[in-house]
LUMSERO-124242 format. One line per field, with one value per atom (N, C-alpha, C): residue number from 1; atom name; x, y, z. Coordinates in steps of 0.02 Angstrom, whole numbers, padded with zeros to 5 digits. Layout:
N
donu (NUM, ...)
nulo (CA, ...)
X (X, ...)
Y (Y, ...)
Z (Z, ...)
//
This chain:
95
donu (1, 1, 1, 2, 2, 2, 3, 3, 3, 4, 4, 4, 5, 5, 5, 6, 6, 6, 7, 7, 7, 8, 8, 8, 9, 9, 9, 10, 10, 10, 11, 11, 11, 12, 12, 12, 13, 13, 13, 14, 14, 14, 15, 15, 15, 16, 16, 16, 17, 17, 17, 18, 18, 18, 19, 19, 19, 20, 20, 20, 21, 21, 21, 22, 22, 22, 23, 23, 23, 24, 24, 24, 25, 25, 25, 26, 26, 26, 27, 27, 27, 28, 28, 28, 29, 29, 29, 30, 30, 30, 31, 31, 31, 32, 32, 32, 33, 33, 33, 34, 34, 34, 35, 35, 35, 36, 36, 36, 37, 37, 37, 38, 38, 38, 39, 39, 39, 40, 40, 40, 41, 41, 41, 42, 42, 42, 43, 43, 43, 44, 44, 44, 45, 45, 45, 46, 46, 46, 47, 47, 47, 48, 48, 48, 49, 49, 49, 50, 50, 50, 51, 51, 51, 52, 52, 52, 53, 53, 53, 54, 54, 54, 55, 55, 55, 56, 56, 56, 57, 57, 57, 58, 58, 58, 59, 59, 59, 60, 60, 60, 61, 61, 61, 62, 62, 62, 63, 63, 63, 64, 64, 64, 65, 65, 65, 66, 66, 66, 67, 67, 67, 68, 68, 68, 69, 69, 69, 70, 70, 70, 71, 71, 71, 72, 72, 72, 73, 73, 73, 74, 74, 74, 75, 75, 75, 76, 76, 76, 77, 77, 77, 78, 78, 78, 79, 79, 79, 80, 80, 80, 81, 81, 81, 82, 82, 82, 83, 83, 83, 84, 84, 84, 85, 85, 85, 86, 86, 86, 87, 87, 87, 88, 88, 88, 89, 89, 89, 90, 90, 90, 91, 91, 91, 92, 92, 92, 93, 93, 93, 94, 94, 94, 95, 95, 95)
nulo (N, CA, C, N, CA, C, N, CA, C, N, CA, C, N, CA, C, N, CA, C, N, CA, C, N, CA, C, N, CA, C, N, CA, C, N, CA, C, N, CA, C, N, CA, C, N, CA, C, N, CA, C, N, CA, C, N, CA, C, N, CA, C, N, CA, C, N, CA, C, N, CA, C, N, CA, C, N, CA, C, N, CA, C, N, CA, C, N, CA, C, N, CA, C, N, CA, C, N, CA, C, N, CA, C, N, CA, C, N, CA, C, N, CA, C, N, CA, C, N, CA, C, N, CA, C, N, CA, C, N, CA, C, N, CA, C, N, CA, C, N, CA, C, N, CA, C, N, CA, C, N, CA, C, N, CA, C, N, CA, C, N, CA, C, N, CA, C, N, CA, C, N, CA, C, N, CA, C, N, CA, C, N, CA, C, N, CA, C, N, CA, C, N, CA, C, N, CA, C, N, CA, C, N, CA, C, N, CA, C, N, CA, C, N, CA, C, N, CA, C, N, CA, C, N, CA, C, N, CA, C, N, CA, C, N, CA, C, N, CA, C, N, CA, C, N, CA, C, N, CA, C, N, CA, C, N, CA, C, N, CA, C, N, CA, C, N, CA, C, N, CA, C, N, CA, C, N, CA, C, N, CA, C, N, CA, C, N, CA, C, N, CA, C, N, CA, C, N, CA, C, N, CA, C, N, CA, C, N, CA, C, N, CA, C, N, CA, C, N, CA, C, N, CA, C, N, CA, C, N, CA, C)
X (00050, 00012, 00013, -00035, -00015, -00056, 00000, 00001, -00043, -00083, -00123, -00118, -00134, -00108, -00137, -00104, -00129, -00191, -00204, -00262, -00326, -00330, -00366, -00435, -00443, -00489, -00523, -00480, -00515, -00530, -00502, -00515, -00613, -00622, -00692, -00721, -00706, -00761, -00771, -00724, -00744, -00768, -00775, -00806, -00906, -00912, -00953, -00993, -00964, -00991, -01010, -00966, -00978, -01040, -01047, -01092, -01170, -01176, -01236, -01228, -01195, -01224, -01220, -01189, -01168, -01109, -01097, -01046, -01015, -00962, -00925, -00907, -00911, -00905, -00880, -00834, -00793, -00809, -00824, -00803, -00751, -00705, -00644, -00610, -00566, -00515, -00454, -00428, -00379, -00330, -00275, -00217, -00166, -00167, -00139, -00146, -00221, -00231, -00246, -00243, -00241, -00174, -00120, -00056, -00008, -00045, -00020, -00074, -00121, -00143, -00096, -00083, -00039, 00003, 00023, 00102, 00131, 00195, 00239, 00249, 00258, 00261, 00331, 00350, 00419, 00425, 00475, 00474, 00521, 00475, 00518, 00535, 00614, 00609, 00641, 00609, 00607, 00661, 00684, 00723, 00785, 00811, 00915, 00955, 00952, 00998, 00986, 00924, 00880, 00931, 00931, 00939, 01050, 01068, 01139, 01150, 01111, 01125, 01117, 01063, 01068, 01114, 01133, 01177, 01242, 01266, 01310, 01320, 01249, 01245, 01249, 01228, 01267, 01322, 01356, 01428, 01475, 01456, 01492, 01533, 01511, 01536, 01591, 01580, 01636, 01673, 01670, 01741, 01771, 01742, 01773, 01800, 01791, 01830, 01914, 01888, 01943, 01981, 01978, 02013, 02064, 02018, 02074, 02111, 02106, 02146, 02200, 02198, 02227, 02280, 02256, 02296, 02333, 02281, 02337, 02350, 02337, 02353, 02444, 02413, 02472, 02527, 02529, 02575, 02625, 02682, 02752, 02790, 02748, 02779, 02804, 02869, 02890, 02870, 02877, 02863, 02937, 02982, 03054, 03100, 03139, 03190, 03232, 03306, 03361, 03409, 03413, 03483, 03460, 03406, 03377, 03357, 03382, 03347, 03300, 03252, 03178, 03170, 03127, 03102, 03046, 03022, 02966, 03013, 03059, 03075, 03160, 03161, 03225, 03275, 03333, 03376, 03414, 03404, 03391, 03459, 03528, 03567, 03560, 03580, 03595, 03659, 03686, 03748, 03762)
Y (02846, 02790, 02732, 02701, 02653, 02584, 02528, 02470, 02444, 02401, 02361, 02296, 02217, 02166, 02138, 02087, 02069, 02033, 02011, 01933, 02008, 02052, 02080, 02078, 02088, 02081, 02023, 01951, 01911, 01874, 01902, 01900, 01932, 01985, 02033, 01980, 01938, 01888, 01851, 01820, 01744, 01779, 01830, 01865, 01867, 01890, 01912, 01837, 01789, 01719, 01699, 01701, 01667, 01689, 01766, 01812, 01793, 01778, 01769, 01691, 01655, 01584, 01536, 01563, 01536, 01468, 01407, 01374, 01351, 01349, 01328, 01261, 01203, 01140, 01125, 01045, 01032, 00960, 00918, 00835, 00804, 00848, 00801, 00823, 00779, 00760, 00793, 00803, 00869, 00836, 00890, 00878, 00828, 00809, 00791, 00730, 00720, 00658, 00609, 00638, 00613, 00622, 00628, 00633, 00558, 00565, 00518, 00425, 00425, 00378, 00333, 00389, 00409, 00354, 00289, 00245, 00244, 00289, 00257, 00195, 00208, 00135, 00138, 00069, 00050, -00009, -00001, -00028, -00097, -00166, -00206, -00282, -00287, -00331, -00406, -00446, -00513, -00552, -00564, -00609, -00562, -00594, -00581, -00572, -00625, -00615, -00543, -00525, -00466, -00414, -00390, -00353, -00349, -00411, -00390, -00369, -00397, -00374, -00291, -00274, -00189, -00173, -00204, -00168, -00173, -00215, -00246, -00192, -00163, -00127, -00056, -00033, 00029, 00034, 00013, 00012, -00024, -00039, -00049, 00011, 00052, 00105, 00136, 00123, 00138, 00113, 00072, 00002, -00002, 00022, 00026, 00073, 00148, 00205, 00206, 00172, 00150, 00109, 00057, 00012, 00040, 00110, 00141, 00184, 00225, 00275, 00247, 00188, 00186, 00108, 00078, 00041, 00050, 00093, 00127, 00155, 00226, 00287, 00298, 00252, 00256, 00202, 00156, 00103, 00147, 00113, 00149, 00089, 00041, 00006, 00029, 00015, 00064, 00012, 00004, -00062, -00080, -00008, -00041, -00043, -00107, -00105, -00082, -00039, -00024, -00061, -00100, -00135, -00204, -00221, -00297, -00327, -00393, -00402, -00434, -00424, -00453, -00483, -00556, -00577, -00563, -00479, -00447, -00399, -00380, -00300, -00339, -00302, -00308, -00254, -00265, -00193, -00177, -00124, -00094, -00023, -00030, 00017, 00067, 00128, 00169, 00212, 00202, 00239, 00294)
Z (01139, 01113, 01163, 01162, 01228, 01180, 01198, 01156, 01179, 01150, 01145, 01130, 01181, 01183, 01115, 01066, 01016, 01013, 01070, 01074, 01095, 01126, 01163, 01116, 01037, 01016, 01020, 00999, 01020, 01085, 01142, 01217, 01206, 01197, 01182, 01147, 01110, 01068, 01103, 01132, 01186, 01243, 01281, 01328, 01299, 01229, 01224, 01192, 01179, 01168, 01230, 01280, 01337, 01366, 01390, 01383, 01335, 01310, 01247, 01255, 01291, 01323, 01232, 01192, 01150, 01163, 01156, 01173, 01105, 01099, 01058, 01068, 01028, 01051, 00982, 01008, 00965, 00950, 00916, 00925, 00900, 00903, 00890, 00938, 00965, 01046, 01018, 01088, 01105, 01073, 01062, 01016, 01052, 01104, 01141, 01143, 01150, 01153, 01088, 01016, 00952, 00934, 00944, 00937, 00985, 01050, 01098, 01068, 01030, 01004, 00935, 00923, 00854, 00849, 00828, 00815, 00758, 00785, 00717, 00688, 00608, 00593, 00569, 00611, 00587, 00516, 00479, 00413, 00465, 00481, 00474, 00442, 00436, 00383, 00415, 00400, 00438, 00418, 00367, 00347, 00339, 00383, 00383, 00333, 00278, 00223, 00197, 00191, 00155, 00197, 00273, 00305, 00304, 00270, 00242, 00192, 00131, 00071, 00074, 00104, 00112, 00135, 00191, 00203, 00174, 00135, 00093, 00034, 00010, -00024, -00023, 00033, 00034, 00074, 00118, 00120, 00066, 00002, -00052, -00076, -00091, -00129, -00054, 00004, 00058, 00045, 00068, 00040, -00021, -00070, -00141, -00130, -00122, -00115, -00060, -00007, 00027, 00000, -00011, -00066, -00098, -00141, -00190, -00172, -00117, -00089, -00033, 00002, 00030, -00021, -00077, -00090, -00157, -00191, -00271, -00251, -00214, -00225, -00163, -00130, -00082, -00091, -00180, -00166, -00198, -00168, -00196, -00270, -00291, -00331, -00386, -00400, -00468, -00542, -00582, -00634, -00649, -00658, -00666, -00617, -00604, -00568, -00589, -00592, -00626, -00603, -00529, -00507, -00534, -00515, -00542, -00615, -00623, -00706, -00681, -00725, -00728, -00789, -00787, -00851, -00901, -00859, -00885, -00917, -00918, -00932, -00993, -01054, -01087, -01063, -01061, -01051, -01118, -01142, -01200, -01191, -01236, -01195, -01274, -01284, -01322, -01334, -01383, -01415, -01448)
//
C-alpha cells in the first residue's frame, strides 16, 4: 500500500482552481495582522483608597487564618496555675 499525503486531495483542488483561472479572494486581513491591531483592555482603577481596600480584602481571610494558627493554636497558656494564687481561681481542697 503506499501512503498517501493527507492535503494531496486538496493540493488537486487548488491546482485545478488555479488552472480554471478561478481566484479565490478574501476581504478580510490576514490573521496576523487583525490579531496584532487587537488591544488588550486593562481594567484600570484610579483612585487609591479603592485599589487598598481590595486589596485589604482579599488578604483578610490570610491574615485571619495566620492569626489563628500561629497565636491560639501554638499558645502554651494554661488557665490554672498550681504553685501560684490567683484572684481569678478559688483553691478548693477535698477529703
Amino acid at each position: 500500500m503506499i501512503q498517501q499525503d493527507q492535503a494531496d486531495k486538496l493540493r488537486k483542488v487548488i491546482q485545478e482552481e488555479h488552472e480554471s483561472g478561478i481566484e479565490v479572494t478574501s476581504s478580510l486581513p490576514p490573521r496576523s495582522e487583525y490579531h496584532k491591531n487587537k488591544k488588550k483592555k486593562q481594567i484600570k482603577i484610579q483612585y487609591p483608597i479603592i485599589k487598598f481596600l481590595v486589596l485589604l480584602f482579599l488578604m483578610l481571610p490570610i491574615i485571619l487564618g495566620l492569626y489563628y494558627f500561629y497565636f491560639l493554636l501554638n499558645s502554651d497558656v494554661k488557665p490554672v496555675m498550681n504553685n501560684q494564687k490567683s484572684d481569678y481561681f478559688e483553691q478548693v481542697e477535698f477529703e
